[in-house]
C-alpha positions in Angstrom: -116.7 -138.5 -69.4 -113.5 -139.2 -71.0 -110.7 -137.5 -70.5 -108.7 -136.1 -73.9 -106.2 -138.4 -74.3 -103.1 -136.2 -74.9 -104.0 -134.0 -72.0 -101.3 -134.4 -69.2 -100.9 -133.6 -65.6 -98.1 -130.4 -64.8 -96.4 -129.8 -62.0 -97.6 -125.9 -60.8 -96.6 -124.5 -57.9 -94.7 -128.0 -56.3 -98.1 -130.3 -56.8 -98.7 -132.5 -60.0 -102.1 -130.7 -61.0 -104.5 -130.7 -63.8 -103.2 -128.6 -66.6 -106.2 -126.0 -65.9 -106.0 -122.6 -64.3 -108.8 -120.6 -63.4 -108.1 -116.6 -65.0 -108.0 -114.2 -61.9 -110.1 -111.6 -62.4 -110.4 -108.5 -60.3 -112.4 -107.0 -58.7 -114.3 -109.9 -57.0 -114.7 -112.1 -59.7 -112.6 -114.8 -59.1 -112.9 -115.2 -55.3 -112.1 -118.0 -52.9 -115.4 -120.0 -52.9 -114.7 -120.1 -57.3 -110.5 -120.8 -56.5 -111.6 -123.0 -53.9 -113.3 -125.5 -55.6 -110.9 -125.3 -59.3 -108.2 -126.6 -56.7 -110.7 -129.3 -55.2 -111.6 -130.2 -59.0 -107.3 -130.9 -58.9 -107.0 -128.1 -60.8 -105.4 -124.5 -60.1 -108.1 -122.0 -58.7 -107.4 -118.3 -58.2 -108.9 -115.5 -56.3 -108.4 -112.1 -56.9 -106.3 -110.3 -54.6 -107.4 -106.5 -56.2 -109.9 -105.3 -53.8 -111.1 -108.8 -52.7 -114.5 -108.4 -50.8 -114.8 -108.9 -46.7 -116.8 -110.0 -44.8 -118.4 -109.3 -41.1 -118.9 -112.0 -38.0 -121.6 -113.5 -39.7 -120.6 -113.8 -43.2 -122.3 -110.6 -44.8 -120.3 -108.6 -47.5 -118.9 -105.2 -45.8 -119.5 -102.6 -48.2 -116.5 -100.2 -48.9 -116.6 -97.1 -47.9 -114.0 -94.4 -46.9 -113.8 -92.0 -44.4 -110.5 -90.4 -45.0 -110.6 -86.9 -46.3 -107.5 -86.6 -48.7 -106.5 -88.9 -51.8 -103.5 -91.0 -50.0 -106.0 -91.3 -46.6 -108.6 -92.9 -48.9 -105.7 -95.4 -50.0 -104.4 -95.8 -47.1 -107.8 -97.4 -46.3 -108.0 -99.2 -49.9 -105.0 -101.0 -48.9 -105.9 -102.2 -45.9 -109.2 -103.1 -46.9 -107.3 -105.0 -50.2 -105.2 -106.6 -47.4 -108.2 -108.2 -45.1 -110.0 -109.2 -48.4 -107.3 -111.1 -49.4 -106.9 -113.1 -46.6 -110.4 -114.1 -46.1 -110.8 -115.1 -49.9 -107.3 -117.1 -49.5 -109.2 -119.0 -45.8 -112.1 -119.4 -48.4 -110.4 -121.0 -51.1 -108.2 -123.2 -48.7 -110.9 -124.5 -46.9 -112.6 -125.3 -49.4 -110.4 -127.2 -51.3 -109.7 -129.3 -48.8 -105.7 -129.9 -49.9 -106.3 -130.5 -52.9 -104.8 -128.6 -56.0 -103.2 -125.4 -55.8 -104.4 -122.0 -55.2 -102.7 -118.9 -56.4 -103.6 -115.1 -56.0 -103.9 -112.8 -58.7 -102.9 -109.2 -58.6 -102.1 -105.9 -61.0 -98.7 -104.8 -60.8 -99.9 -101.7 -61.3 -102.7 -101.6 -58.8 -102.0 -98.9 -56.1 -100.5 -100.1 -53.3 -99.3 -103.6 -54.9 -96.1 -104.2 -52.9 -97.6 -103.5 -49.4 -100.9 -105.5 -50.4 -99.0 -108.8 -51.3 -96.6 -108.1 -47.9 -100.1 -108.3 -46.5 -101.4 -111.1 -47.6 -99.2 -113.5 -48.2 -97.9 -112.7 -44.8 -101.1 -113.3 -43.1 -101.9 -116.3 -45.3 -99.2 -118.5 -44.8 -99.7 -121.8 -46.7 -102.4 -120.9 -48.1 -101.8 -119.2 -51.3 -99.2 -121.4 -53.1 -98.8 -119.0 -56.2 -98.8 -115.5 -57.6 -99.8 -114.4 -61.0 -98.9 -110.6 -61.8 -99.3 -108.6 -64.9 -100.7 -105.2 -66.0 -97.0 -104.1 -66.1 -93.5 -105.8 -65.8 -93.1 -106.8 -61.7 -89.7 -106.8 -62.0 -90.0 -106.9 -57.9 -92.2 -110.0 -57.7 -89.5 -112.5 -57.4 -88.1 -111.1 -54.8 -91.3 -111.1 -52.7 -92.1 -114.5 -53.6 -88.8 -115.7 -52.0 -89.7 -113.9 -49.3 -92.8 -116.0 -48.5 -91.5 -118.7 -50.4 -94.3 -119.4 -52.8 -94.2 -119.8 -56.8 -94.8 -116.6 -59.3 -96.2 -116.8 -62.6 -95.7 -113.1 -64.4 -98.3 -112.7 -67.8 -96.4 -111.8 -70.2 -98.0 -111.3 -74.2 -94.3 -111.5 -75.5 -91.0 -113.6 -75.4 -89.4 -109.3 -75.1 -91.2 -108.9 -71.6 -90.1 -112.3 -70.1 -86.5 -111.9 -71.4 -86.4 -108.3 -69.8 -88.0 -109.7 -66.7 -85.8 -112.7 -66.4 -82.1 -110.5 -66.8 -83.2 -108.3 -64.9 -84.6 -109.9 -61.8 -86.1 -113.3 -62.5 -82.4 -115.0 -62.7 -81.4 -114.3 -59.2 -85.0 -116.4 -57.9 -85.0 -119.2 -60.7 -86.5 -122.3 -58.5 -89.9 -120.1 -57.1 -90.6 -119.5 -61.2 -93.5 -121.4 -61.0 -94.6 -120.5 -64.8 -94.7 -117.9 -67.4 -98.5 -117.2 -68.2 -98.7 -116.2 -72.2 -101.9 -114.1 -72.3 -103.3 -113.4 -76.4 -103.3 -109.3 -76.0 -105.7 -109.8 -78.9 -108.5 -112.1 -77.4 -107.8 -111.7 -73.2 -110.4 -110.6 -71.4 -109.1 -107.1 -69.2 -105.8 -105.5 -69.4 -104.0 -106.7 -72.3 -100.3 -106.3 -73.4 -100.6 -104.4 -76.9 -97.1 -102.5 -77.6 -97.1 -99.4 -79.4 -95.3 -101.6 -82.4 -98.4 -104.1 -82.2 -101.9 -103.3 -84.2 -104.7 -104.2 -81.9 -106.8 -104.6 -85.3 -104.4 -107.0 -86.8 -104.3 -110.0 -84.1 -101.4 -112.3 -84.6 -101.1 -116.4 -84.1 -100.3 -117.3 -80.6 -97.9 -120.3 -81.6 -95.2 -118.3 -83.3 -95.3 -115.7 -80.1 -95.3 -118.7 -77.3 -92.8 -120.9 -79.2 -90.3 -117.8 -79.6 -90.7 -117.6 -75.4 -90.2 -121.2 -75.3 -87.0 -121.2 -77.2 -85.7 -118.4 -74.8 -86.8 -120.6 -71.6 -85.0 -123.7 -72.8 -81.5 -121.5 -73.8 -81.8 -119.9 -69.6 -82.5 -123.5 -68.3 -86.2 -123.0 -67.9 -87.5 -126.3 -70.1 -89.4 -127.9 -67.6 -91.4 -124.9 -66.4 -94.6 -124.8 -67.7 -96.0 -121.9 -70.1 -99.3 -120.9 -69.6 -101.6 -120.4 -72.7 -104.3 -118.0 -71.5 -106.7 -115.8 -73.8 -108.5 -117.3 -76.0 -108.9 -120.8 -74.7 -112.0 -122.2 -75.1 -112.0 -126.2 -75.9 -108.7 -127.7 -75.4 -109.2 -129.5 -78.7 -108.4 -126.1 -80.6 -105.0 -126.1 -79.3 -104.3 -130.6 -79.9 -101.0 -129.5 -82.2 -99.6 -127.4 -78.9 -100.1 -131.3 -77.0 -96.6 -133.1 -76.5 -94.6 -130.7 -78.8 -91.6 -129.9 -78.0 -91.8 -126.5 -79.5 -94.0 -126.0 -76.7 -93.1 -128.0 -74.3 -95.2 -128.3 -70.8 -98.2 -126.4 -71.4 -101.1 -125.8 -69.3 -104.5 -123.5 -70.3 -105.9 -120.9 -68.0 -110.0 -120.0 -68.8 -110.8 -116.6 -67.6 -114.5 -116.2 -69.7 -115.8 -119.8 -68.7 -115.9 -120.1 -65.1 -118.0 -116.4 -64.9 -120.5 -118.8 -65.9 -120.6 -121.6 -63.0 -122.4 -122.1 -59.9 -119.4 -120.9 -57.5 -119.2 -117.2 -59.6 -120.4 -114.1 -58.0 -121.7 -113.3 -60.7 -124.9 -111.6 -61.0 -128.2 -113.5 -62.8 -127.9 -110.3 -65.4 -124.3 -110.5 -66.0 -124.6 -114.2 -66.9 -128.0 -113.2 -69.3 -125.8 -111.1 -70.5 -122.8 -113.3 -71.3 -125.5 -116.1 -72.7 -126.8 -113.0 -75.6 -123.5 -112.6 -77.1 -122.3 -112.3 -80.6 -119.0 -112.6 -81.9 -117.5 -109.0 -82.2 -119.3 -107.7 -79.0 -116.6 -107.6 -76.7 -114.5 -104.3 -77.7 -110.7 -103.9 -77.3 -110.1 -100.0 -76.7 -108.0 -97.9 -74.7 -110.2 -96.4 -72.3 -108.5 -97.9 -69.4 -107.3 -95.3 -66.9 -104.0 -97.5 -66.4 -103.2 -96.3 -70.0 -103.7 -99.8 -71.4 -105.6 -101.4 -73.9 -108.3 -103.9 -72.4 -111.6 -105.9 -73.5 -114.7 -105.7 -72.5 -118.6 -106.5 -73.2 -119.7 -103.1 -75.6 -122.3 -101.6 -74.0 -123.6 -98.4 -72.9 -120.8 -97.9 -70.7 -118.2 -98.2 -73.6 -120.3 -96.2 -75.7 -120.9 -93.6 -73.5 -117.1 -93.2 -73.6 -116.6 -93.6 -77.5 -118.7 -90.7 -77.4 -116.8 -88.6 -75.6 -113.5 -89.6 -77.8 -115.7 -88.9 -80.7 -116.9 -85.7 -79.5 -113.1 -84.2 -79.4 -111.4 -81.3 -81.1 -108.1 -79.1 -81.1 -108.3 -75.9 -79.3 -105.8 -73.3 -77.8 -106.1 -70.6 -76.0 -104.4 -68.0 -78.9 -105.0 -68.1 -82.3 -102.2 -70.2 -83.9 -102.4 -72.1 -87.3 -105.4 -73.7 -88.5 -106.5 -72.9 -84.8 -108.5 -69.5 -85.8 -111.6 -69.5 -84.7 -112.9 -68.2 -81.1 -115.1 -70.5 -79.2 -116.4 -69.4 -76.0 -116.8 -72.0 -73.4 -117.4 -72.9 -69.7 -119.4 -70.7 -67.7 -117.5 -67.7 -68.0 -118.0 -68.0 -72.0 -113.9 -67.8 -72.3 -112.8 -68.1 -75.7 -110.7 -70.6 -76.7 -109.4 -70.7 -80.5 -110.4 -74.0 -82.6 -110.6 -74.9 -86.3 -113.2 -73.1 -88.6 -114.9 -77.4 -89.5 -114.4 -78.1 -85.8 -116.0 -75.0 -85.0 -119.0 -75.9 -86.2 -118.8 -79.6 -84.9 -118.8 -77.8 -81.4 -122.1 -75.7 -82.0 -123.8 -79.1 -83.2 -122.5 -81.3 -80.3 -123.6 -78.2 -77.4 -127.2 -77.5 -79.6 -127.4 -81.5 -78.8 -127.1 -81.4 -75.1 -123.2 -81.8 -75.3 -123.0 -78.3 -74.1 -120.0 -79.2 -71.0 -116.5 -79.0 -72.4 -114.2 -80.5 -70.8 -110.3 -80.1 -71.4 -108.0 -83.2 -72.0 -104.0 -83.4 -71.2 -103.5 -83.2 -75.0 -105.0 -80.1 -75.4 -108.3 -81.1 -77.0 -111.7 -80.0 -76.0 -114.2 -83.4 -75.0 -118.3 -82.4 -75.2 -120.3 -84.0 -72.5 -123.8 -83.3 -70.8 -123.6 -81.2 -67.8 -124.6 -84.0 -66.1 -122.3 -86.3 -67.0 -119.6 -83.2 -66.4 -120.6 -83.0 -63.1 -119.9 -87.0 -62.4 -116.8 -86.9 -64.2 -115.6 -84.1 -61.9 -116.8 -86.2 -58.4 -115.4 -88.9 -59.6 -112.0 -87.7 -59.8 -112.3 -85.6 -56.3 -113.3 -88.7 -54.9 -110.2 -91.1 -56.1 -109.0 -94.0 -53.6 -106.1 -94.1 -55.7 -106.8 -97.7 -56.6 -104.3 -97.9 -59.1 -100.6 -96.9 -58.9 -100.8 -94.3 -61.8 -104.5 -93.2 -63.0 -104.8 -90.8 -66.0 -108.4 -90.2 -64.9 -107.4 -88.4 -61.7 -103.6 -88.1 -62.5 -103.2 -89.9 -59.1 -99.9 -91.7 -58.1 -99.4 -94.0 -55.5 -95.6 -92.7 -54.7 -93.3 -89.5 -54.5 -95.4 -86.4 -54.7 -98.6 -88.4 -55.6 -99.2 -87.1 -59.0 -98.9 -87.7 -62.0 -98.2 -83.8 -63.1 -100.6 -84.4 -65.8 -103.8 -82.9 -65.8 -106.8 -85.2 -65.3 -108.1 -87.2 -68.2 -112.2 -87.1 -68.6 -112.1 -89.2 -71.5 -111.4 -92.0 -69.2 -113.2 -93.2 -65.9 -112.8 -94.6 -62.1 -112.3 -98.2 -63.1 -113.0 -99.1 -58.9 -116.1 -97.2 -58.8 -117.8 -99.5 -61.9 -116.1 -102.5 -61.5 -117.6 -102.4 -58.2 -121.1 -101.8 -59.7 -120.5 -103.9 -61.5 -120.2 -107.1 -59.7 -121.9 -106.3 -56.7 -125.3 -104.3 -58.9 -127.6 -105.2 -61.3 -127.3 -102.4 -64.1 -124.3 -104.1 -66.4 -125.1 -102.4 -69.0 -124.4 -99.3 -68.2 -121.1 -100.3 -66.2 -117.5 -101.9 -67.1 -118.0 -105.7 -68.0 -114.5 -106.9 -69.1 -114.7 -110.3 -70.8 -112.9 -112.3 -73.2 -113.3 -112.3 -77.2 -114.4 -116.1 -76.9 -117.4 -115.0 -74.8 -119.9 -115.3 -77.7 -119.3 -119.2 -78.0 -121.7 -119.2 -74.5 -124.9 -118.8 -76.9 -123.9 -122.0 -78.9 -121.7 -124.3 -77.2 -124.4 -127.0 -76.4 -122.5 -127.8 -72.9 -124.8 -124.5 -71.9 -127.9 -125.6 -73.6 -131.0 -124.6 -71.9 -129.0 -122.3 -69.8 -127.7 -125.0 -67.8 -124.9 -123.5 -65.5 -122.4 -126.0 -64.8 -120.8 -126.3 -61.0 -116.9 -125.7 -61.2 -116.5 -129.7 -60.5 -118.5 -130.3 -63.6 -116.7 -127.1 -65.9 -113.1 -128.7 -64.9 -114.3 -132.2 -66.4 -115.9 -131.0 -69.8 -112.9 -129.2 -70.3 -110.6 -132.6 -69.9 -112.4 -134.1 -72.5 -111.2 -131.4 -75.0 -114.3 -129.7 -75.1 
């Protein structure tokens, strides 16, 4: 095939590689066998290092599981088993690519247990994982550990504020390990995105203006030859041909988080890749369900349903009559009253005569009506927290200090481990969290997947050089 003729090699991460980056995607998504061969490709492949999978003597999957009785014992055992999943996905992915390309590790700054996770890793993995991408919050502390280990860090960032507060803050004290600054759309990225409170996440914004404005802010801090990478939204490279030797923009290089879920090397289970092929544009939902507090995308199905429901099924209550708030209510088993609104009053009744009949209080003093059954899970799920992230509104779980939050537990959320396990390791994805990109629909008629044909990552890296 021919290669698109304004494409150009970048230097990532000290090599001269092909301007493509495989998306990391926890948990166990992107893995080494999928980083492994990106980087043979000459590309950049990237494993996951959020609760990257093990493996036993003979190469079988060990299962999680935790015997510790309290939250921060079940961490504790989280972290370490981050730890030894990170390091056999990074002995994957090196051997596999055979010296060829890079291969970086992605992680969430705001994963529980981050700091002591990448001390882990890239201390046990030495020469082997050549970069660090970081997002899901501002990692003010990742250049720092970078120079430690002395490989190259890429934070996402979704606007030229977050890399200018990153870069006087921290970044300027560790400018040669700055490998890149990864622009991810918070409008089409698959995951975590980077809406702001000033941002609407109905009213997406043009890319260009956004990366050019971090561009011009790289070039005034001596930063012009260090790549940007475009991520979210990238489909054919043919889309972006104006961002192609424009000084505006200067180096660029793409990173595809949706397409490689659909190759030969992905984990990826035969329904999740049915799944991905059924598409339409508009199916993959950006909401705020996330129990990190931000916005993210993923596939709308039961499982993001099930939750609209529960926002849905949401009213004001206290526990005295007060304003509008003037109505009893009795609830929970006890039949305590609680005081609500004489319309909401009545939206209650419906919702409980419906099988709704478990409320459930909120931090924000609203009432949620759930089955008893789904109560019930709720409630296990947050006894049983890992504490997988480094705050969780679900459980009000925190990774430091006094280990809370001091917030009461969320129920309109969810334990993001527990599904995103299911998830990749199950077979039900409907009814659990499948985060995707917005581009996902173009599976169904892009006519390199005709007849379901499911490219190997060798053969994904070259379609995308010709533009396509």
């Amino acid at each position: 095939m021919a290669v698109f003729a304004k494409l150009k090699p970048v230097i990532l991460s000290g090599k001269e590689v092909l301007p493509i980056i495989e998306g990391g995607k926890g948990i166990a998504v992107s893995t080494g066998r999928s980083a492994g061969a990106f980087a043979a490709a000459g590309a950049v492949g990237t494993f996951s290092g959020v609760n990257a999978d093990r493996y036993d003597a003979d190469g079988n999957r060990i299962p999680e599981f935790y015997h510790g009785k309290t939250r921060r014992e079940r961490h504790d055992e989280l972290v370490q088993m981050g730890i030894e999943g990170g390091l056999a996905q990074a002995k994957i992915a090196h051997d596999i690519s055979g010296g060829q390309g890079r291969i970086h590790m992605n992680v969430l700054w705001e994963m529980g247990g981050c700091e002591k996770i990448l001390h882990g890793i890239l201390g046990g993995a030495k020469g082997m994982v050549h970069g660090i991408t970081c997002g899901a919050g501002m990692p003010y502390r990742l250049a720092e550990i970078s120079e430690q280990y002395q490989v190259y860090y890429y934070p996402i960032v979704s606007s030229m504020r977050a890399i200018r507060a990153l870069w006087k803050r921290s970044y300027h004290k560790n400018p040669k390990l700055l490998g890149g600054v990864v622009y991810e759309d918070p409008w089409l990225a698959g995951g975590h995105n980077g809406l702001s409170n000033s941002e609407d996440p109905q009213v997406p914004e043009d890319p260009y203006p956004r990366v050019a404005e971090i561009r011009t802010f790289m070039n005034e801090v001596g930063l012009k030859e260090t790549p940007i990478i475009m991520a979210g939204g990238v489909w054919h490279i043919r889309d972006w041909e104006h961002w192609l030797d424009n000084p505006e923009i200067g180096p660029i290089a793409f990173q595809f988080g949706t397409r490689p879920i659909l190759t030969q090397e992905s984990p990826a289970s035969d329904a999740w890749r049915k799944r991905l092929m059924t598409l339409e544009e508009g199916d993959v939902f950006l909401n705020r369900f996330s129990p990190t507090g931000f916005y993210s995308s993923a596939v709308n199905n039961n499982f993001i349903e099930e939750l609209r429901g529960r926002e849905e099924r949401q009213i004001a209550y206290h526990t005295e009559p007060v304003g509008e708030l003037t109505e009893a209510l009795p609830v929970g088993a006890r039949g305590r009253q609680v005081y609500v609104g004489a319309e909401d009053k009545a939206h209650a009744e419906r919702w409980m005569a419906e099988g709704y009949n478990e409320p459930m209080k909120t931090p924000e003093s609203t009432l949620i009506f759930v089955s008893k059954e789904r109560a019930a899970d709720i409630l296990k799920d947050q006894v049983e927290c890992m504490g997988c992230l480094s705050h969780c509104k679900f459980s009000n779980w925190k990774d430091h200090d006094d280990f809370t939050t001091g917030k009461k537990a969320d129920p309109r959320s969810f334990c993001i481990q527990k599904t995103l396990q299911q998830a990749i390791h199950g077979t039900d994805i409907n009814n659990q969290l499948m985060f995707s990109g917005h581009n996902a629909y173009r599976f169904k008629n892009d006519p390199f997947y005709a007849g379901g044909f499911v490219p190997t990552v060798k053969q994904l890296v070259e379609r995308i050089m010709t533009g396509y």
